[in-house]
N, C-alpha and C positions, 0 to 999 in steps of 0.2 A: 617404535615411537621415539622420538626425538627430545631430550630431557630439555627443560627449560632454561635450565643453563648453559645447554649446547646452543639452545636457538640464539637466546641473550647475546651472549659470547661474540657468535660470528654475526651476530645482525648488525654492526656497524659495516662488515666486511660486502656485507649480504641482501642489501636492502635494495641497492639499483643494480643487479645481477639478474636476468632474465635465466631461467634453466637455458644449459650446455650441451651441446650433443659434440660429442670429443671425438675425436677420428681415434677408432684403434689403433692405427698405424703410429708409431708414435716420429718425431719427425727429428728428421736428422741434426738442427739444430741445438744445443743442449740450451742455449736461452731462452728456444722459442718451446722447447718441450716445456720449461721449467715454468712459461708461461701459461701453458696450455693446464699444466697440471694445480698451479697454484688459482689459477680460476677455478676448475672444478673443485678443487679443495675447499676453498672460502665461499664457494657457491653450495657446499655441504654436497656434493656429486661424488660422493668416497669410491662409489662402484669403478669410475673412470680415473678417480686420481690416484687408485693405489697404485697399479700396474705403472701407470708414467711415474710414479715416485720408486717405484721398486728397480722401472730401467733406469735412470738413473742412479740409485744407489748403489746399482751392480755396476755401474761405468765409476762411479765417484763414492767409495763405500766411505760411510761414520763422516757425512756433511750433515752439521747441527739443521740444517734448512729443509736437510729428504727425510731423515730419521724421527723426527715429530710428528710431522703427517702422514707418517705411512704406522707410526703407531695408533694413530689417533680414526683413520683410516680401517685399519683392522678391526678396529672393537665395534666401528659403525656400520661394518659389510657383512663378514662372517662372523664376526663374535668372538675371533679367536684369539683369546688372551695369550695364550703361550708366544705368538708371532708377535704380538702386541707387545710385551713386555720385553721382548730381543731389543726392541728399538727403544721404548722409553726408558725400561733399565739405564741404558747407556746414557740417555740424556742427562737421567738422574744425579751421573757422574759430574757434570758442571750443570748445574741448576740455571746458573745466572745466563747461559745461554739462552732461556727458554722462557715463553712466559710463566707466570703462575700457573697457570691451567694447566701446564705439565701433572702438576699433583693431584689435578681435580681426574686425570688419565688414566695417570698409575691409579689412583685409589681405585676406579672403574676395572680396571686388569686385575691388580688383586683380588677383588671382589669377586667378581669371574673365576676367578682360580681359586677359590674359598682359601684365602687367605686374609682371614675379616679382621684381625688386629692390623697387620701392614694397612690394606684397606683405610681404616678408620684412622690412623696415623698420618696418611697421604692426604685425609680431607678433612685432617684437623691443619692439616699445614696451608691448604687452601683456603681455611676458613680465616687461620691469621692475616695471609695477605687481602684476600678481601676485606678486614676491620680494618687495616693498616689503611686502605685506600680512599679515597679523599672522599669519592664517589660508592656508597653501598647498594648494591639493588638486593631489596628483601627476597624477591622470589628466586635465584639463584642461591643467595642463603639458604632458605628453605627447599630448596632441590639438594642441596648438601648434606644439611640434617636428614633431609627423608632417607639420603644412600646410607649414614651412620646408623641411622636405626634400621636398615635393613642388614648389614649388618652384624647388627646386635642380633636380631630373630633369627637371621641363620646361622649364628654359634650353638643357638639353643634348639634350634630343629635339628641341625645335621648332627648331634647327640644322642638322639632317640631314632635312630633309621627306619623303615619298613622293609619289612620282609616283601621282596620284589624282585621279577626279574624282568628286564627289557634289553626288548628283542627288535631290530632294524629289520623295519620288511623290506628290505632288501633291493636289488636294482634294478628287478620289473617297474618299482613303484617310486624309489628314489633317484634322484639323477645330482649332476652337480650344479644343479642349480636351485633354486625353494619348493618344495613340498610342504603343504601346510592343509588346513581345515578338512580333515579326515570324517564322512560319514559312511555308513554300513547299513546294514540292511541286518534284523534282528539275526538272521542266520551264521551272519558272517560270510554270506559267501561272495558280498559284491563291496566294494569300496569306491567312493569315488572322491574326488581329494582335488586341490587347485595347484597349479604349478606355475614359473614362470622360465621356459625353455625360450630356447632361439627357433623353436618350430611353432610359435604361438601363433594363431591367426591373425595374419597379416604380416606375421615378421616384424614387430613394429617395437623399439623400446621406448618406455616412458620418459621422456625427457626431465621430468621430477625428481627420480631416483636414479635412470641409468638404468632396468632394469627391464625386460621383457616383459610383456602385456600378459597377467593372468589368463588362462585359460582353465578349463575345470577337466579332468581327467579320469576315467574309469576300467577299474580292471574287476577279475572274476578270479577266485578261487576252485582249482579244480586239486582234489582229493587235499591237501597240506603247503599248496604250490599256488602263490600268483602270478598270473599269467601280465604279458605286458601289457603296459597302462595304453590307454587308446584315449585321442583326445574327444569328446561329445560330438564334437561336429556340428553347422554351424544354428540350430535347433537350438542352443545353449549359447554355443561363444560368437563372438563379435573381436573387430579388430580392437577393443578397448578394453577395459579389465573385466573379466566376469569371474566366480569366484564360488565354489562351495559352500554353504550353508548348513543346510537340513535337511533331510531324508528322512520321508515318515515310515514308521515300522516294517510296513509289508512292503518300503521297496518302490512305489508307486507312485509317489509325486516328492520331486526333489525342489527344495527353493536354493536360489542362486543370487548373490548379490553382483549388482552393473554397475560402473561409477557411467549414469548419465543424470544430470540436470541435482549433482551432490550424491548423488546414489539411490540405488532403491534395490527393494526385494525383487524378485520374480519367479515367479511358478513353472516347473516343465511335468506335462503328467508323460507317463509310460505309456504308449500305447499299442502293447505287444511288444515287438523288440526294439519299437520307436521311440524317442524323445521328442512331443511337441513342441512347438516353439513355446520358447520360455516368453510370459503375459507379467505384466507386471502387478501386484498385487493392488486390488482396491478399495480405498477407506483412508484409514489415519494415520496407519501406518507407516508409511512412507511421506517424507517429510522435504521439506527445503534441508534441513540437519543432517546430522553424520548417521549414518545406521550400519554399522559394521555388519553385525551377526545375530544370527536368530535361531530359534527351537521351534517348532509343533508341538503340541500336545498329542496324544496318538489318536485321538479322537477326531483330531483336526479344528478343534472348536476353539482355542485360544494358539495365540504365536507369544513367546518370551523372546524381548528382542532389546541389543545395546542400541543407546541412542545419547548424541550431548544433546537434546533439546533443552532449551531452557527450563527454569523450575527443579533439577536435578541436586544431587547433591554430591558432586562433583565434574569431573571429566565425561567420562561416558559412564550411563546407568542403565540397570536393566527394568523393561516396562514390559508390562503385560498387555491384550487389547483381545478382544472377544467377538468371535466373527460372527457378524450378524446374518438373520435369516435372508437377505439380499448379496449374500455371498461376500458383502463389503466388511472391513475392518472396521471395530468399535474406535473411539478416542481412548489410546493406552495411559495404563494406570502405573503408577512408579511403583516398585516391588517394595521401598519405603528405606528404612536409614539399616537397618540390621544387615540386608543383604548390600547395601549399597553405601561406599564408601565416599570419602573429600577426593578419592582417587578416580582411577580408571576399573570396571568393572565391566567384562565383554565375556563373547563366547559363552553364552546359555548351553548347556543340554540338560531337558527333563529326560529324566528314566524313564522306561517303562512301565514300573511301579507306580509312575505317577505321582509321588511324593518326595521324592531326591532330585534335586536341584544338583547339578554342577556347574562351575563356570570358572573363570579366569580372573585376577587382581590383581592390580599392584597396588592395593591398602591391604587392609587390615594386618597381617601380621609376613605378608609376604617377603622372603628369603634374597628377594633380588628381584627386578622387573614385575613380571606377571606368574603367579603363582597357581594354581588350581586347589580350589575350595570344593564343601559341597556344606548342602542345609538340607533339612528336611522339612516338611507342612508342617506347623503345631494340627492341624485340623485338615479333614477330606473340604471341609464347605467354607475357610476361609482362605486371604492371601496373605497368612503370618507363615513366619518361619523363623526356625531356630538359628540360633550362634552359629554363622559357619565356622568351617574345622577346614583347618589348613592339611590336604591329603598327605602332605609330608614327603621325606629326605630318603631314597635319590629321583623318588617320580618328579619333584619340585627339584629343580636346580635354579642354578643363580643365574642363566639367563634365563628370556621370556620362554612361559610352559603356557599356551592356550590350543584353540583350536582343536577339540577332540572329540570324540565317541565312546563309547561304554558298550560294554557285552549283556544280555539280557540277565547274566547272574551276575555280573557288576565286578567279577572277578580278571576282566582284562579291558585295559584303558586303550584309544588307539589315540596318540597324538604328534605332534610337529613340535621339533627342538631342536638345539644346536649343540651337538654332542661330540666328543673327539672320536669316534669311531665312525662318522655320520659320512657320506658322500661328497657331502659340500652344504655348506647353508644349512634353512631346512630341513630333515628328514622327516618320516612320520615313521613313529615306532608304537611297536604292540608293548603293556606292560602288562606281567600276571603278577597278582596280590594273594596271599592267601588268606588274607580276610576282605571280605565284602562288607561296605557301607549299604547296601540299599536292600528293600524284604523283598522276601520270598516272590518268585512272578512262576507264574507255567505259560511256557508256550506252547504254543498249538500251529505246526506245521503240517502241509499237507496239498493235496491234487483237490480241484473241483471242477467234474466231468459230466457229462449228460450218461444218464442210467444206461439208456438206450443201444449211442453209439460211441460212448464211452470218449467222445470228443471235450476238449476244453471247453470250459464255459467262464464267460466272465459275468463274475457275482460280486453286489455288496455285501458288506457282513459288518452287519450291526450288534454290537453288544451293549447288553441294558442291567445294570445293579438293578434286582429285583427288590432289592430293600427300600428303594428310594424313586426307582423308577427314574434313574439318570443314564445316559449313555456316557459307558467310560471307555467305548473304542469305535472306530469305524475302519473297516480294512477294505482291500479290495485284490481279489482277483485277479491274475495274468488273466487276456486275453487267449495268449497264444500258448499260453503251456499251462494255465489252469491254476497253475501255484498260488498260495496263501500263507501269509505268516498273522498269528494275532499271539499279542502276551495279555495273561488275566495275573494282577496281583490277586496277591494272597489274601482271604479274610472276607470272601465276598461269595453273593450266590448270584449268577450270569443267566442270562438270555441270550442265546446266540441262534439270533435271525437271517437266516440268508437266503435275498433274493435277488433275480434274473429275468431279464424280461421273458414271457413265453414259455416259464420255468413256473411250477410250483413253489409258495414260502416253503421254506423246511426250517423249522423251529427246533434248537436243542436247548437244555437247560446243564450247565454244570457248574459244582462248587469249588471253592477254594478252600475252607476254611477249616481245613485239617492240612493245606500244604506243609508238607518239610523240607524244607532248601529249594532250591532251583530246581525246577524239573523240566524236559520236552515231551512231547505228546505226537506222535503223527495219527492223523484225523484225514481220509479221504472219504471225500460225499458228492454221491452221486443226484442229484437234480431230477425231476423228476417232471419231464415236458408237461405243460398244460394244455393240455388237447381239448379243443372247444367241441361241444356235441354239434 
């Protein structure tokens, strides 16, 4: 996301500039490159203008006119401070060459490279010549300050580390181009994640960014090994962005975001080893507004979803909305001011536990960009929640940390970041914790087959809190291979109902509330035809 200073900045540059589509080629001219690349430049097209500034600075090296935009270039493409700071360093050496905004740069490169005193140095320098200037705009101030206080929080989070290790899934799954919005399947054995390759459907790049058309991507785990990522095919993707969301527990209905008519959700269920075409979701949900990213509950009865609709209390916020018995979406409800900051607040995932909230910020106490929080219910029956807690230093780094999944024992994160060891852009990496944030769950994996002929059978499976008589899950069934995933938090006593058409109910009962730590369960159940006299 594009800070408001940046937009500020170049919007006199930037206003009657239509998006660029730049020839790779870069051309033989050195005037007419230098024009090609200072359009994308000032048209904020970094993806195209770095490489034309980089040929150029390898024909013409340490020209004050290549070395600012290809610094400035770098921290808006891949992230990469270290490349970044080759070139602004240098400028550093005569200031008066450059504008101001040099310092507003460098502060951004330090920052990146946790170096938050340099940092805060470089945008207190930016801040003088902004007072000095005839002309103030408050909100580019206040973009300034917000980078000082982040900052200040990552001096005092990267102090207290987490015991953590993360792990690059590697290049089945990552390529050199973005890898992001990672969901899973309670098992872990399936992934499916968004990317933007030059094999995108349709071949087509975004004229906005410069950047190949999202497509959504899914690979399989076979024994400790991901196998390669395969794109959905076109059931899912479209020659325009489509994009990973949320995948409900068992596996079985993925939601996908489409940028058509502003964007919207949409639904693809499984059926068998198919993907239907993705429907787009009906009710309130889906808006004229922005709606980035969204969660399921496991139940499937409520969705947690970012959205800037008006009424908010900031940027983007997270709203809840309750699907009604006509399969349509309620009118969503704002999660309220504790989880939701004067910032950007995106990327929901509920736990399976049903009461750990994670997500993505860049308010409340966040280290740099977008950081990852989590809160927990005050209550099973209300929508309060406690103080988020910032997960901490090195899962949080200084650039943007969103877009991720959780393990059913809460002990390994799967997310997209931009890390020096990473592929390129993007990667999605696994993180293991040795303490868990979220209670106790049992899963219950396992085959459901007809008695008889021992064939797959496709079953619902409803689970009911006997306490209260609410359903806290609904799962469902492969078709073609029978499989089932469902998690029971802990502390509860279950109904577990399952039925088939042509099939007998088969009713089990089991509790929780002796659980200790995480557990798995395999449970095969055989069905029990209904044979009419």
């Amino acid at each position: 996301m594009k800070s408001a200073f940046l937009i500020i900045l170049l919007g006199g540059l930037c206003m009657c500039i239509t998006p660029l589509k730049v020839s790779a080629q870069v051309s033989s001219s050195r005037s007419e490159t230098e024009s090609v690349a200072h359009t994308a430049f000032t048209n904020q097209d970094y993806y195209h203008a770095l490489p034309l500034y980089l040929h150029l600075d390898s024909l013409y090296p340490n020209v004050p006119k290549y070395m600012f935009p290809i610094g400035v270039s770098y921290i808006n493409t891949t992230g990469d401070q270290k490349k970044a700071l080759v070139y602004l360093e240098k400028c550093k050496l005569k200031p008066n060459q450059y504008p101001p905004t040099l310092h507003y740069y460098l502060g951004r490169a330090y920052h990146l490279d946790y170096r938050f005193d340099d940092a805060i140095v470089e945008f207190d320098v930016c801040l003088s010549h902004l007072y000095k200037a005839k002309s103030k705009n408050a909100l580019i101030i206040k973009d300034i300050y917000r980078e000082i206080e982040m900052c200040e929080n990552g001096k005092k989070i990267v102090q207290t580390p987490i015991v953590i290790d993360i792990e690059n899934l590697g290049p089945e799954i990552n390529s050199s181009y973005a890898e992001y919005g990672p969901v899973l399947t309670l098992d872990e054995k399936e992934i499916i994640f968004t990317s933007c390759r030059p094999e995108t459907t349709g071949g087509m790049i975004d004229p906005e960014d410069g950047l190949f058309f999202e497509d959504v991507y899914i690979s399989s785990k076979k024994g400790s090994v991901w196998q390669k990522a395969l794109n959905m095919g076109p059931a899912i993707n479209t020659n325009g962005h489509d994009a990973s969301v949320s995948l409900t527990p068992d596996g079985q209905e993925l939601l996908i975001y489409r940028y058509v008519n502003e964007g919207a959700f949409l639904s693809s269920k499984l059926d068998g080893t198919t993907w239907t075409i993705a429907e787009e979701l009906k009710g309130e949900v889906n808006s004229k507004f922005y709606e980035p990213s969204a969660c399921l509950t496991k139940d499937g009865s409520y969705i947690i979803f970012s959205s800037n609709q008006p009424g908010g209390y900031g940027g983007l916020d997270l709203y809840i909305s309750k699907k009604l018995l006509n399969g349509e979406w309620a009118r969503p409800i704002n999660l309220g001011s504790t989880i939701n900051s004067k910032y950007d607040e995106d990327s929901p995932f509920l736990h399976p536990d049903g009461k750990t909230l994670y997500f993505s910020s860049n308010g409340h106490n966040s280290m740099g960009g977008f950081d990852m929080f989590y809160s927990t219910a005050l209550t099973d029956s209300t929508n309060q929640w406690n103080t988020p807690i910032n997960v901490g230093y090195p899962l949080n780094s200084t650039h943007d940390d969103l877009h991720f999944s959780l393990s059913a024992d809460g002990k390994r994160i799967y997310f997209a970041s931009i890390r020096p060891e990473g592929y390129g852009d993007k990667d999605i990496y696994v993180a293991t914790l040795e303490e868990t944030n979220v209670q106790d769950v049992l899963v219950i994996v396992g085959v459901i087959q007809d008695s008889l002929s021992k064939q797959p059978v496709s079953a619902r499976i409803e689970v009911i809190n006997t306490e209260n008589n609410s359903v806290v899950g609904i799962y469902n069934s492969n078709k073609t291979t029978g499989k089932y995933i469902m998690a029971l938090p802990e502390g509860g006593k279950y109904k577990i109902s399952i039925q088939s058409e042509n099939y007998k109910i088969c009713d089990d009962f089991i509790t929780t509330k002796e659980l200790n730590g995480y557990q798995e369960l395999e449970s095969n159940i055989n069905l029990c035809p209904d044979i009419k006299e």
